[in-house]
C-alpha positions in Angstrom: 245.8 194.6 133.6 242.6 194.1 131.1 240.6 196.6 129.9 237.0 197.1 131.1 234.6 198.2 128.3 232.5 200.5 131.0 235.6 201.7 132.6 235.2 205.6 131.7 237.7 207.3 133.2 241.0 205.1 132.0 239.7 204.0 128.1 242.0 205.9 126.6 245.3 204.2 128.5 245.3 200.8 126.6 244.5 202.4 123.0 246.0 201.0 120.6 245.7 203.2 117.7 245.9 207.0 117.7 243.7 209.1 116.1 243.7 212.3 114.8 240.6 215.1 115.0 238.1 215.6 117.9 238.4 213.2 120.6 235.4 211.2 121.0 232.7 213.0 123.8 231.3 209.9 125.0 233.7 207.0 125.4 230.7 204.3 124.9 230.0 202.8 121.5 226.7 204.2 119.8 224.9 200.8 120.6 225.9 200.9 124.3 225.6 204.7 124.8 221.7 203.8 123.1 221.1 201.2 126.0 221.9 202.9 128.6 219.9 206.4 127.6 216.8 203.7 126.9 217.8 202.1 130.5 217.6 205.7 132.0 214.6 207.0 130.1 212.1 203.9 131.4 213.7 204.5 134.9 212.2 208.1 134.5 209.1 207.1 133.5 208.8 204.5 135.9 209.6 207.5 138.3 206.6 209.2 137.3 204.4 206.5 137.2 203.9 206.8 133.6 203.3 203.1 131.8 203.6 202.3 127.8 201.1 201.8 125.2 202.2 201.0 121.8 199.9 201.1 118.7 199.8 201.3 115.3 198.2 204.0 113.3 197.6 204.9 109.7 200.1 207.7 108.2 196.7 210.3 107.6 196.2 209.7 111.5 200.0 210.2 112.4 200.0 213.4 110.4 197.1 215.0 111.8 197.8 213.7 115.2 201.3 215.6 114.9 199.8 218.7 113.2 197.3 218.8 116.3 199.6 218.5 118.7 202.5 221.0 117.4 199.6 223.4 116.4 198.6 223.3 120.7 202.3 223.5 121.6 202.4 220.0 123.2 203.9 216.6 122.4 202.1 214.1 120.3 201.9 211.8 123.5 199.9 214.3 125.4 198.1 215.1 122.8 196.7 211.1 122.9 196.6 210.8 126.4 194.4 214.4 126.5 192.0 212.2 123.7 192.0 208.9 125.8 191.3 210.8 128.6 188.5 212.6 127.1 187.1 209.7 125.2 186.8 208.0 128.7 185.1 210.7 130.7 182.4 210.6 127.3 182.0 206.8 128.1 181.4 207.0 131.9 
């Protein structure tokens, strides 16, 4: 019988070492457990209709952008999608 690495429910039958302390909470390696949450998190944007923008900023403008933001109780994206959508209605 082989082992499946996503098998979840039977990983622990063909271990080959025992260890002692807390057993591990999530059975997945760190590098798999970070592709799936990255798999799941563009599926729930996708959900929402919500597409990416990357850009690069200077560290003044990251700093004020994330004082702004924590100082109106909202994330720094909304904060730059409030000031896109703002700096659009100004242009039309």
């Amino acid at each position: 019988m082989a082992k499946e690495s996503s098998d979840r429910t039977t990983i622990d039958l063909f271990a080959s070492e025992k260890r002692r302390g807390r057993p591990r909470s999530n059975p997945l390696p760190r590098e798999q457990q970070l592709r799936v949450n990255k798999r799941n998190q563009v599926k729930r944007d996708k959900e929402k209709g919500l597409k990416r923008i990357e850009l690069k900023v200077s560290q003044d403008l990251y700093d004020a952008l994330n004082e702004k933001a924590s100082a109106s109780n909202i994330s720094r994206s909304q904060l730059i999608e409030q000031v896109l959508q703002q700096s659009i209605e100004d242009i039309c």
